[in-house]
Each structure stands twice: as structure tokens, then as C-alpha cells.
N, C-alpha and C positions, 0 to 999 in steps of 0.2 A: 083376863090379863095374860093367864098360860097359854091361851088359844092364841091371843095376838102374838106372840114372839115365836111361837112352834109354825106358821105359816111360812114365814121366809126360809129356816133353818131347811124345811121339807123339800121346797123349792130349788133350793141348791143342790142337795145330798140327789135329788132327780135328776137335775141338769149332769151333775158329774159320773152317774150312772150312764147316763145315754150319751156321753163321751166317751166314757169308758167302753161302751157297745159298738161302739160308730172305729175307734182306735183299731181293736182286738181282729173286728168282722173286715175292715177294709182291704184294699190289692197290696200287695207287696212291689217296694219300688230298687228296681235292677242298677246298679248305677252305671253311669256313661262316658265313655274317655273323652278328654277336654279335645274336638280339632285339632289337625299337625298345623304348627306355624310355619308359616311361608313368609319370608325375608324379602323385605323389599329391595330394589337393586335400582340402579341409573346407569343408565344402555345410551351408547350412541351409535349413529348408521356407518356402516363401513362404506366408503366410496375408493379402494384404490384405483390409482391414477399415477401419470408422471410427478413427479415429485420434484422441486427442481433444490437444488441445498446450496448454501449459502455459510460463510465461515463470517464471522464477526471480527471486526481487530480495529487498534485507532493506532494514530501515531499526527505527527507534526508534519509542517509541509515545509519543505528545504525546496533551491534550485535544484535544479539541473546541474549546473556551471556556473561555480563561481572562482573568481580570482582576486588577485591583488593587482592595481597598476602601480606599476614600479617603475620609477623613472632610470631611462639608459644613459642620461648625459648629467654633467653637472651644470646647475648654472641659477640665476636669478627668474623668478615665474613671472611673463608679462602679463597672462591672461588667462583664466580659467575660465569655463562654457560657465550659462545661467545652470545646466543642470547637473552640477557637479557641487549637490547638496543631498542629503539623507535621503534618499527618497525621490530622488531625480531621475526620469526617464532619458533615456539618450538612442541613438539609432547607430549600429556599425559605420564606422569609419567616421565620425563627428570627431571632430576636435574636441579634446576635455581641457587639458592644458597646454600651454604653450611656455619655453624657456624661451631666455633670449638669446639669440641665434648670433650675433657680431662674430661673437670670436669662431664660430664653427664655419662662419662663412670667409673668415680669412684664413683660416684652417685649410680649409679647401681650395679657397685660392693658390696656397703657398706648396700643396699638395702637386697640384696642377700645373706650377710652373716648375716644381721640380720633376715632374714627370717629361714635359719636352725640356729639359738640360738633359736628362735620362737617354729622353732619345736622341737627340743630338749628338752627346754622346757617344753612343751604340752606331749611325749613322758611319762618324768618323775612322770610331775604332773598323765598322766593316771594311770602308775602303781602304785601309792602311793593309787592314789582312791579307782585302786581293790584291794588294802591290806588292807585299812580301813572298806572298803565295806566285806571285809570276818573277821575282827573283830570286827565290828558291828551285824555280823549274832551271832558271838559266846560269845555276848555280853561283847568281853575285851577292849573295848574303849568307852569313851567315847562319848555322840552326838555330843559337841562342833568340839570336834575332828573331826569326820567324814564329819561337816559341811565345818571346815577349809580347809580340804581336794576336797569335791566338790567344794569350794569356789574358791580355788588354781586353779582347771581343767577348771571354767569356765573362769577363767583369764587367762590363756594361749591358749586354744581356742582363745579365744577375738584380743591376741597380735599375733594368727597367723593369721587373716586375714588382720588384719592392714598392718602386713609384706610382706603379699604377694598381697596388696592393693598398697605397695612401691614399690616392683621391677615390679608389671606392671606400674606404672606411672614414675618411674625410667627410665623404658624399652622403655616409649611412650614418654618420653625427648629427650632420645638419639637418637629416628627415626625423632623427628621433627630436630634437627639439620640440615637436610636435607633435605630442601623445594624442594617439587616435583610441576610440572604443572598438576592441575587437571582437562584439556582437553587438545584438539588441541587447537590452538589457538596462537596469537601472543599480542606481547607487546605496549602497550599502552602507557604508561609510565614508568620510574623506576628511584629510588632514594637510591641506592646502591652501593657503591663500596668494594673489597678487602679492608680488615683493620679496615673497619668502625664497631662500636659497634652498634648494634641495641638491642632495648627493646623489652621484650613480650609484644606482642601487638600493635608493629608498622609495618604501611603500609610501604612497601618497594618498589611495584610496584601495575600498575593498569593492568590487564589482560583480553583479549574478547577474547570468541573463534572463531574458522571459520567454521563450521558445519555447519551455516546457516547465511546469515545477514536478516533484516528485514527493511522495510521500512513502514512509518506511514503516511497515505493518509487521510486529511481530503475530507469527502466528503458532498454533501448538503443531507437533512432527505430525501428529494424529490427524490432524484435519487436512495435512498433505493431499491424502489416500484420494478425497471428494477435490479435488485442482486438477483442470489439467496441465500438469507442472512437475518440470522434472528437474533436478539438481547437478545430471549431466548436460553438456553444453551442445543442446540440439536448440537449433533456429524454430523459430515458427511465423506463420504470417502475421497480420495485422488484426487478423480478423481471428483467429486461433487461441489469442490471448485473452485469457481470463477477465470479465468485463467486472470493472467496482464502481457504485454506487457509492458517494464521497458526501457524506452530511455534517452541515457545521450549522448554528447559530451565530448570523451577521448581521449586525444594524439592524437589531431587532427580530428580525425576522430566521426561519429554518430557510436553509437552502441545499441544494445536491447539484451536483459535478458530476459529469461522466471521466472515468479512467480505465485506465487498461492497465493488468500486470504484465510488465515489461522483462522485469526476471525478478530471480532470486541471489542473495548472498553468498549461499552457497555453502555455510557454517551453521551449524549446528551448534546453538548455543548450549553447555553441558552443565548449566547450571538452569536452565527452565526449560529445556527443551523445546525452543521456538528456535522458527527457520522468519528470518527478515525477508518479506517479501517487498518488491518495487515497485506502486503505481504510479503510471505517469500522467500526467491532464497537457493535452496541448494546445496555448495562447492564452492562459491562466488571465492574463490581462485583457484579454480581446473585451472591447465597448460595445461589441456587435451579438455578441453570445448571447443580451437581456440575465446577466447572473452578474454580482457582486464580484469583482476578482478574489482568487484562492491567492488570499497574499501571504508569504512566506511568515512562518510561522504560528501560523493560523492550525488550532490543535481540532480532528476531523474523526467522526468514526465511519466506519469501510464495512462497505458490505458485498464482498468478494463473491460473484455469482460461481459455483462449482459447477461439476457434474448431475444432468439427470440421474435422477433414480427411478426406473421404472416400474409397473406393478407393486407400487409401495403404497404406505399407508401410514398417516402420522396420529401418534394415538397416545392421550395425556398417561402420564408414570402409574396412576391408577388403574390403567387398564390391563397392565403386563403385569401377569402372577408368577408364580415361582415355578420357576424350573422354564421360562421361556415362552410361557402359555397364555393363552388369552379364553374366555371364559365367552361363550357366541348362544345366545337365547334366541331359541327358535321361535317357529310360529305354536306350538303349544306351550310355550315360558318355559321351558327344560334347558338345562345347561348342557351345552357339548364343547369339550373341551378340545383346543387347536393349538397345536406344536408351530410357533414363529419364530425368523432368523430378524434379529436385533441387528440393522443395517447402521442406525447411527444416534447419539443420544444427546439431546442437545438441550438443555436448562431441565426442564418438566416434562419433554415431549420425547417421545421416540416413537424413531422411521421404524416402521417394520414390513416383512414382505411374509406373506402365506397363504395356505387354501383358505380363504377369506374371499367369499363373493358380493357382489356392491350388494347393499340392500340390507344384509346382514346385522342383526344386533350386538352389538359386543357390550359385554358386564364392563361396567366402569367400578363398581365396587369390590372393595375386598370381603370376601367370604371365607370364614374359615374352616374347617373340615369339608368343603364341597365334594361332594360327589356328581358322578357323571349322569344325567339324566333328573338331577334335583331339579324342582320345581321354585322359581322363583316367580316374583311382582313385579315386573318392568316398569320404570318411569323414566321417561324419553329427560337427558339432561336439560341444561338451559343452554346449554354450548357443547358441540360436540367434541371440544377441548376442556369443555371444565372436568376439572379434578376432583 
């Protein structure tokens, strides 16, 4: 019974002897520093190139030229054109309305006949002059006389230009009766009908042309610098002018306009520091362009073509570290760091120009403590602008 239980006990006390041999007798183990960690990074390829920049701005679209027509004469309206309603096209020199003309045409009538009594007049009084005037040589009149007589000739002179000062203003009543449009152009408003009596000197209607419309782009003084645009009053050609890109949603659909900036304001707003720039689109209505007309007040955003920028490089906010610098992984993944000149900075992105050659990797990530020559993990972005 002793012998059965003292068998396993033996067996154990064995086992943990010859562990205890195998422990005491074996190598000694050195320990090992864990690998330096290397940081992964997101590089994209430098390509500088022209760079072309662009200013962003919206604004509304106004005429060119608009006015009010204002009637010259007073009177009763016979007839107004079919298109002298909201929205009415008309062409230079159409009749829009017409007054009624009777009394201006006997106006003139009455202008007219007292202008030959004028000269009639004048006529008589000369020859009495030169009969006085050769009785004064022969000394049988009188001076009073002779005075009387000049005195007469310059009074009738006098009264024929008064006369002939009435039938052209006579003349120029009867033309206004008949309000013409003095451009192209369409209707704005109007507040006329058949029968109605209007005053000289009341607005009848509100008139723009369409030879041009314009649009008014505030922009910041800073982005002046990339326009070629200046706020002194120097000319430039047709072709010199700042070209803009005009986009709206119309009838469903996006649409773009070419324009040109024609000038500027000139003022300096000192409360947002934007200067109002001018674009202008010419025949806004034209049917032959295939574009939707830019109809007045139609709200539009601009995209103002600046200045190239050459040997530049546009590289997402991630990329530009502190103090100006950009972090460029070579062909052994080591960091070498490059000093750039921050040309312009525009939402997330900035222009920059430096010794940057095409091909180049640049860190898009931010590292902190980097040193010059660290070893980093490149992974090519999914966009050479992602952030």
C-alpha cells in the first residue's frame, strides 16, 4: 500500500530536480532594444509649373444704361407701341408713345405766320431806313427822325428772331409729341396707357438698354496684387482686360458667360476693404450666342482670370510647416527640409515657389519634433491635394 503512493511522489521530486539542472546549467539571455519606430507619412509629387490664379466674387447683373422716359410736352396719349410693357423689347428710334399733336400743330402754324408779319416787317422798316438814310445825306430830315427810323429797324430785327426762335421751339413741340426710344433696349417699367393725360415732365416709363449688361464684383484689396488692374486712370485694350468666367443656374440648367473687366470703382470700401470691380458681357440677349440671356438681375458667381504665376506650385495647408517650410522625402525616405516663399493662399491650398524640382516628394503630414535626415514610410496620397 506504501509502495503504491511513494512511486508517483519519487517521480515528481525527479522531474523537478532535473528542472532545476536544466534552469541553473543553461545560457544566459542578453536583453534586446525594441526597433526605432518610423512614422508613416503621405507625400505627394511636386510638378511646378505656370500656375494661372483666379479671384472668386458674385454680384447681380444691372444694365449698362438705364433711364426714364419723360414726356416734353403735355397733352392726351393716342397711342402707345405693342412693346411698351414690362419686359417689352424695342429698337432705337421706335415710337413708344405718341400725344396728340392738334394743338402743337397750330402752335406752329400760328408761330409761322407770325414769323413772315416779322419779316414783313423788318422788310418795311429797312426801306424807310434807306430813305431816311439818303435824306439825312441831303440834309431834309431831321436827326430825330432818322433816329426813329433806325430805332424802328432794330425793333423788327429784334421781333424776327424772337419769331423765328417760335417756330423752331414750335417745331421742337410738335416732334416731341412723339416719344422715340433712344437705344436698343427693353422696358423696365411703365405707367402709361391710351387716353391718359400726362404733364411735361413726367416719367412715363423706366428704360435699360441691351448693348451690354454689367455686373458689380466686390473683391478684397489683397487680391488686387494677382489683376492686371490698376485704380489709376490708365486705358488699356480690349484684349488686356481681365477675362471672367460668369456662372448662374438657368432653367434648370448651369450656364457661363464670357466677360471682361472694364474697370474699376475706384473707392475703397473702409469698412470690408473691397474695391467693386466692373464686368461687362456684350448682347447679353443675343438669340444667336446658343446661352440663355444674362437677364438683369440675375445673381452670378465670377471667376476673374488674374495673373500667371510662374515656377509655382499649389500644395494642400498640410503641406507647409512652420516657419515656411516644406518637409521633401527622398529617394532613401529621409527628410530634407526646404525654405518657400508663400505667393498666395486661397481656402486650404497655397501657391508656393522654391528649390523644389518636378518629381520630388513632399510630406503632406505633420510631424512633430522632425529632424533633418529622419527616416520616414511614404504613402503616395489618393490626391495630390488631399489634406
Amino acid at each position: 500500500m506504501i509502495r503504491r503512493f511513494l512511486a508517483p511522489v519519487l517521480a515528481g521530486a525527479a522531474g523537478l530536480g532535473l528542472a532545476a539542472v536544466i534552469f541553473v546549467s543553461g545560457p544566459e539571455l542578453e536583453p534586446v532594444p525594441p526597433p526605432p519606430s518610423i512614422p508613416m507619412v503621405r507625400t505627394m509629387t511636386a510638378n511646378p509649373d505656370t500656375v494661372q490664379t483666379t479671384v472668386a466674387a458674385h454680384g447681380a447683373v444691372v444694365p449698362k444704361t438705364e433711364s426714364n422716359l419723360v414726356s416734353e410736352v403735355a397733352g392726351r396719349v393716342v397711342s402707345v407701341a405693342d412693346s411698351m410693357v414690362s419686359g417689352g423689347f424695342f429698337e432705337k428710334d421706335d415710337v413708344l408713345v405718341e400725344i396728340e399733336r392738334v394743338d402743337y400743330e397750330v402752335a406752329l402754324e400760328r408761330s409761322r405766320a407770325h414769323l413772315a408779319s416779322t419779316e414783313s416787317e423788318l422788310a418795311n422798316a429797312e426801306k424807310a431806313y434807306e430813305r431816311h438814310e439818303e435824306l439825312r445825306e441831303s440834309q431834309s430830315i431831321s436827326e430825330s427822325r432818322h433816329d426813329d427810323a433806325l430805332n424802328r429797324l432794330t425793333i423788327a430785327r429784334a421781333s424776327l428772331r424772337e419769331a423765328t426762335a417760335r417756330v423752331a421751339r414750335a417745331a421742337r413741340d410738335l416732334e416731341r409729341t412723339r416719344m422715340t426710344a433712344p437705344f436698343d433696349g427693353r422696358v423696365r417699367s411703365e405707367r402709361v396707357d391710351a387716353g391718359q393725360f400726362v404733364n411735361r415732365g413726367e416719367s412715363i416709363a423706366t428704360l435699360y438698354s441691351v448693348d451690354f449688361a454689367e455686373v458689380r464684383l466686390p473683391v478684397r484689396d489683397e487680391d488686387l496684387a494677382f489683376l492686371p488692374l490698376s485704380l489709376a486712370r490708365v486705358g488699356a485694350s480690349a484684349s488686356q482686360l481681365p477675362r471672367v468666367v460668369l456662372k448662374a443656374r438657368f432653367a434648370g440648367a448651369e450656364h457661363a458667360w464670357e466677360a471682361r473687366i472694364v474697370r474699376t470703382e475706384g473707392e475703397l470700401d473702409p469698412r470690408t476693404r473691397m474695391v467693386n470691380l466692373v464686368a461687362q458681357v456684350p448682347r447679353p440677349y443675343d438669340p444667336t450666342a446658343g446661352l440663355p440671356p444674362l437677364t438683369v438681375g440675375l445673381f452670378v458667381e465670377a471667376e476673374i482670370h488674374g495673373e500667371p504665376l510662374h515656377e509655382a506650385l499649389v500644395v494642400p495647408r498640410s503641406a507647409l510647416q512652420r516657419g515656411n517650410r516644406i518637409y521633401v522625402v527622398d529617394a532613401n525616405n529621409r527628410l530634407s527640409f526646404r525654405d518657400v516663399d508663400v505667393l498666395r493662399t486661397t481656402g486650404d491650398e497655397y501657391t508656393i515657389r522654391g528649390a523644389i524640382d518636378a518629381g520630388e516628394s513632399i510630406c503632406l503630414s505633420t510631424l512633430d519634433n522632425a529632424v533633418e535626415g529622419q527616416q520616414v514610410r511614404p504613402v503616395a496620397a489618393r490626391s495630390e491635394r488631399d489634406a
